[in-house]
Backbone bond lengths (Angstrom), bond angles and torsions (degrees), N, CA, C in turn:
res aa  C-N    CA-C-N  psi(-1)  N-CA   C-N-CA  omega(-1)  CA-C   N-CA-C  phi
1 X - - - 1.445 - - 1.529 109.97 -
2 X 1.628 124.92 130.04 1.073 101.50 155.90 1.173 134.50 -96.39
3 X 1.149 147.66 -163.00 1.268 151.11 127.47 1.034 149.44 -51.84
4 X 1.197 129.67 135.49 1.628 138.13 -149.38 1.386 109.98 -79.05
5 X 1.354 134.39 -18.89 1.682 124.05 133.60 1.660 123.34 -59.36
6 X 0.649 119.09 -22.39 1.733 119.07 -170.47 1.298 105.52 -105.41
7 X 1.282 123.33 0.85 1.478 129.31 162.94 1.463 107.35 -89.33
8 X 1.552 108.48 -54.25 1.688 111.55 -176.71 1.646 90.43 -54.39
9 X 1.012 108.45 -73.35 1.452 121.06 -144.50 2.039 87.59 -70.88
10 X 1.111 143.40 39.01 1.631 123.44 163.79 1.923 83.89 -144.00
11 X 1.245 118.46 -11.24 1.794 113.99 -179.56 1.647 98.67 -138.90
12 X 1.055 146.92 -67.86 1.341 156.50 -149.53 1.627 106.26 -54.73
13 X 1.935 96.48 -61.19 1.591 104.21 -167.91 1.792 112.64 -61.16
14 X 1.301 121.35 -45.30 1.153 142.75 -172.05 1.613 98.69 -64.89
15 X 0.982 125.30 -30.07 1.899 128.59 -163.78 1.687 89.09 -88.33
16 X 1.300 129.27 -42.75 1.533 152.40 -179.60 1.342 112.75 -66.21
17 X 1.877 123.33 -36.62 1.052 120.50 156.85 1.265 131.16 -82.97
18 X 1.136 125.15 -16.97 1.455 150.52 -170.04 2.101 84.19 -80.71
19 X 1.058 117.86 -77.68 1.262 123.17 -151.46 1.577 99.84 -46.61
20 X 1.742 106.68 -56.76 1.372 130.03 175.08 2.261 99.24 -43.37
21 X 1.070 94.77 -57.97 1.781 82.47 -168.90 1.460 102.33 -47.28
22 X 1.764 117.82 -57.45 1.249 105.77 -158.33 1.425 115.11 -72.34
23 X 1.164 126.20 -28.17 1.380 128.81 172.02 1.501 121.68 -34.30
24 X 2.082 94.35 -43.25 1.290 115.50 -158.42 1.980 110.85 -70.43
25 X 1.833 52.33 -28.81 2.504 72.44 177.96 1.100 122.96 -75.39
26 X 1.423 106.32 -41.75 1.980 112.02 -163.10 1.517 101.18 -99.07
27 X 1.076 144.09 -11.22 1.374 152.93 -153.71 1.710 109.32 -146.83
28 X 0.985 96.85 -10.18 1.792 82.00 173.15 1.340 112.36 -141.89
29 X 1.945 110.73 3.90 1.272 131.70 -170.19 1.688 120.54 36.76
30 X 1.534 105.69 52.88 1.835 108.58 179.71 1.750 85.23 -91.55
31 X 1.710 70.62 173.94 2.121 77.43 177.38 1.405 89.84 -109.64
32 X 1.320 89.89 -165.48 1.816 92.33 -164.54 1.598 101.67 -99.64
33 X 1.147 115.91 14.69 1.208 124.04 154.56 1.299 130.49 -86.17
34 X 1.399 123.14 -26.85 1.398 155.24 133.03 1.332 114.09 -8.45
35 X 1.616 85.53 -76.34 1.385 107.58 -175.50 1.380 113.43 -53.00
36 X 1.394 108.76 -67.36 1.649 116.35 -171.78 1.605 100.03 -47.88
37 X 0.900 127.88 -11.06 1.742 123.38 -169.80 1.258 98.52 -86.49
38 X 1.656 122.66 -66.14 1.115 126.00 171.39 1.529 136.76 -38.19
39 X 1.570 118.34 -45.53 0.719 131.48 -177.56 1.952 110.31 -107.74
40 X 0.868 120.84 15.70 1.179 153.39 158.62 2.192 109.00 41.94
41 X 2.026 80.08 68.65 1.172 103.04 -158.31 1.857 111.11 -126.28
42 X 1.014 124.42 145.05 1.708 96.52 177.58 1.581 117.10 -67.32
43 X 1.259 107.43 -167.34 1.928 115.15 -177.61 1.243 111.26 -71.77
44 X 1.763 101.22 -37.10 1.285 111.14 -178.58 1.627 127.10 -80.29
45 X 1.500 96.30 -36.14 2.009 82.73 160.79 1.612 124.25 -98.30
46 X 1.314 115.74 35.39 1.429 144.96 150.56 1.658 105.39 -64.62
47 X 1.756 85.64 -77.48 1.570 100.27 -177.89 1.645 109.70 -51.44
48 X 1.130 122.61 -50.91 1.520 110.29 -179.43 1.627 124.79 -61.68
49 X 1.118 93.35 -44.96 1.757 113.84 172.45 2.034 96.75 -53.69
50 X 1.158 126.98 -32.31 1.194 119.38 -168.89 1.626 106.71 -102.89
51 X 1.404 112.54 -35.20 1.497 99.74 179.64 1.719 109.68 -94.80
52 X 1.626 113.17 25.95 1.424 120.52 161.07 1.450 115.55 82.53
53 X 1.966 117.97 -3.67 1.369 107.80 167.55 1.242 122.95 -68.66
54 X 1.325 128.51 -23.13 1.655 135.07 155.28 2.161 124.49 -93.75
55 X 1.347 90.33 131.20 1.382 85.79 -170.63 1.474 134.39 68.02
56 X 0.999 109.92 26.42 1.605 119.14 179.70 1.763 99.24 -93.36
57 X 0.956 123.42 -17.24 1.267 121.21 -166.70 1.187 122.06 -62.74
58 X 1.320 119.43 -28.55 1.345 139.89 -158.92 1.467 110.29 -99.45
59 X 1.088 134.33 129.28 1.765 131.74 175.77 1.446 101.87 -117.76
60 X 1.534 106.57 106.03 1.556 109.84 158.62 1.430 131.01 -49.88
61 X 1.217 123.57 177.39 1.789 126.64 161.40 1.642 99.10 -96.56
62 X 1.358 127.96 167.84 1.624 126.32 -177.89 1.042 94.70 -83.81
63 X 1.529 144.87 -36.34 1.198 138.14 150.29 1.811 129.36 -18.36
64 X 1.417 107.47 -57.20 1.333 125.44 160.71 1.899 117.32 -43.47
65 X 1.817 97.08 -63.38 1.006 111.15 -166.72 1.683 101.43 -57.04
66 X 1.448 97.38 -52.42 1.685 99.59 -171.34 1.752 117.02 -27.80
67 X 1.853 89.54 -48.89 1.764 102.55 -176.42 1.581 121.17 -56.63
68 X 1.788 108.57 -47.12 1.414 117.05 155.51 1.272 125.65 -35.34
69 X 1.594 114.98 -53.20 1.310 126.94 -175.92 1.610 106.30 -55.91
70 X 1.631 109.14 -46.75 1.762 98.17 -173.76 1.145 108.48 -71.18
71 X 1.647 124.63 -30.44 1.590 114.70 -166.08 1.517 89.73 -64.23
72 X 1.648 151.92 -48.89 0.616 129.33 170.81 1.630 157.11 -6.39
73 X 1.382 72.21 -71.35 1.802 103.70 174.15 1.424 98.35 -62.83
74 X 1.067 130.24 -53.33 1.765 131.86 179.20 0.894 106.55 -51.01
75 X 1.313 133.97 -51.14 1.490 137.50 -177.81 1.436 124.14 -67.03
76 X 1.360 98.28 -8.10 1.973 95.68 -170.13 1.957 88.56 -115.64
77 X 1.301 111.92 -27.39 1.219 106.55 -178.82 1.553 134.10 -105.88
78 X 2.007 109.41 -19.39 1.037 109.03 -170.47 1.741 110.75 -90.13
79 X 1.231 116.55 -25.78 1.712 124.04 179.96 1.712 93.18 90.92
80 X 1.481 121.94 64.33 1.700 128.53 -173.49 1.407 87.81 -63.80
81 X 1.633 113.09 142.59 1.182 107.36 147.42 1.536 120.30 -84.81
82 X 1.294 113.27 -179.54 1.699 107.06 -155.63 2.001 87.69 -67.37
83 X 1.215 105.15 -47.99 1.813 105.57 -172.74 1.594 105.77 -54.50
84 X 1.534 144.04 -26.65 1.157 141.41 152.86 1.680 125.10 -42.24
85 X 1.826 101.10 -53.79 1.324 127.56 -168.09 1.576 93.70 -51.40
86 X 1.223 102.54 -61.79 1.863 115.24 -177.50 1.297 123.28 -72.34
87 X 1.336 121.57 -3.74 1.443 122.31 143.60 0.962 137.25 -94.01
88 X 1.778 115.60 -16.74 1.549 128.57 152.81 1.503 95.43 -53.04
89 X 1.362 143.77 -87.27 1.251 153.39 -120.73 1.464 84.61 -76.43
90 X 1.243 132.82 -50.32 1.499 114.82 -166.59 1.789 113.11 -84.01
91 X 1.330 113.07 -25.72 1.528 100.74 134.48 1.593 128.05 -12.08
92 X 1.632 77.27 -72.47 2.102 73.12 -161.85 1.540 111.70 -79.23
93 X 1.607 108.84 -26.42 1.409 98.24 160.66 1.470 133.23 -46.49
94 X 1.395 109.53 -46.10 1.321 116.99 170.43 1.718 117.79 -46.30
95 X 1.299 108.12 -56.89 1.499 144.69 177.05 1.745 91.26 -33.44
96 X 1.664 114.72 -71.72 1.066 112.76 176.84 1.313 126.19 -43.64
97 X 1.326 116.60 -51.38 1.539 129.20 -161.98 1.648 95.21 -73.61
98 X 1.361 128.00 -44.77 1.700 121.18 173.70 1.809 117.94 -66.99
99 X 1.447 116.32 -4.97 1.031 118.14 174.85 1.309 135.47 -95.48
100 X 1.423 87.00 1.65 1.829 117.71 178.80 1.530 121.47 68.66
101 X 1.153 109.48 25.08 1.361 114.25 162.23 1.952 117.72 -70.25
102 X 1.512 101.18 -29.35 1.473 90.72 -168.49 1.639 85.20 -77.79
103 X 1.320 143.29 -41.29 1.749 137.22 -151.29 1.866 91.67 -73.38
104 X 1.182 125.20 -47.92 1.269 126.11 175.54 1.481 121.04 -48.71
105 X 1.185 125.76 -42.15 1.599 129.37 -171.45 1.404 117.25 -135.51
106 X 1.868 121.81 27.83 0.978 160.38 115.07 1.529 142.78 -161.58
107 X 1.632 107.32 83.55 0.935 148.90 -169.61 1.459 102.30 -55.56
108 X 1.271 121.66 -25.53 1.929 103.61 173.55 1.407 116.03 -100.14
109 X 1.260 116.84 5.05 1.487 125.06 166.42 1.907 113.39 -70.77
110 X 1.118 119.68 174.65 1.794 130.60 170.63 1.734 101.46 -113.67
111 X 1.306 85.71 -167.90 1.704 90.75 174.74 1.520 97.23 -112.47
112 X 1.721 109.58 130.19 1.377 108.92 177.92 1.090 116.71 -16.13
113 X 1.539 114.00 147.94 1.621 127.86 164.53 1.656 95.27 -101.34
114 X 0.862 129.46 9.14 1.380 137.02 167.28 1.291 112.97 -71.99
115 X 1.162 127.05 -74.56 1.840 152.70 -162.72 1.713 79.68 -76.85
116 X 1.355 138.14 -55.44 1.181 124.59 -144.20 1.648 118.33 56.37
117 X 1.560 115.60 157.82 1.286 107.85 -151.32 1.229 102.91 -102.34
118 X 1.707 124.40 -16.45 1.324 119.10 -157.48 1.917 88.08 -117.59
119 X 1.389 136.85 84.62 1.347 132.73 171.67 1.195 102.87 -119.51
């Protein structure tokens, strides 16, 4: 069995960056140099994260996406500091894990004791 970090973080985080790059591209027109700055990633796992060899695996709810979509918008417009960036992102992690994606496509896991459920 694994654990309910090493699931987000080996399928979850990557599906979250992937969504976040292209958003960052087609909707807020950054380059993927942009991106990697923002999200504090190289050019090259921009480019993968965007042409779907990383993180494609994963299918959000529009619900999900919606949440991706705002961290977005914050990110291209608000100037996050890095301690923001990482409380946005675990936001939406959380976001995910209450939306029942983690019980659906691993169903013998909990919801982190990490995040805790009530923040």
């Amino acid at each position: 069995m694994k654990p309910t970090c090493e699931i987000m973080v080996q399928r979850v985080l990557p599906a979250i960056r992937a969504v976040l790059a292209r958003e960052l591209m087609n909707e807020h027109k950054c380059t993927q140099q942009q991106v990697a700055n923002l999200l504090g990633l190289s050019r090259a796992a921009v480019s993968q994260y965007v042409s779907e060899k990383r993180g494609a695996e994963v299918g959000f709810s529009e619900n999900t996406n919606e949440e991706i979509r705002k961290f977005a918008f914050c990110l291209a417009t608000d100037g996050l500091t890095p301690k923001q960036k990482v409380k946005r992102m675990c936001e939406v992690c959380k976001h995910v894990q209450k939306s029942g994606w983690l019980y659906k496509n691993a169903p013998e896991v909990g919801y982190c004791i990490l995040c805790g459920e009530d923040d």
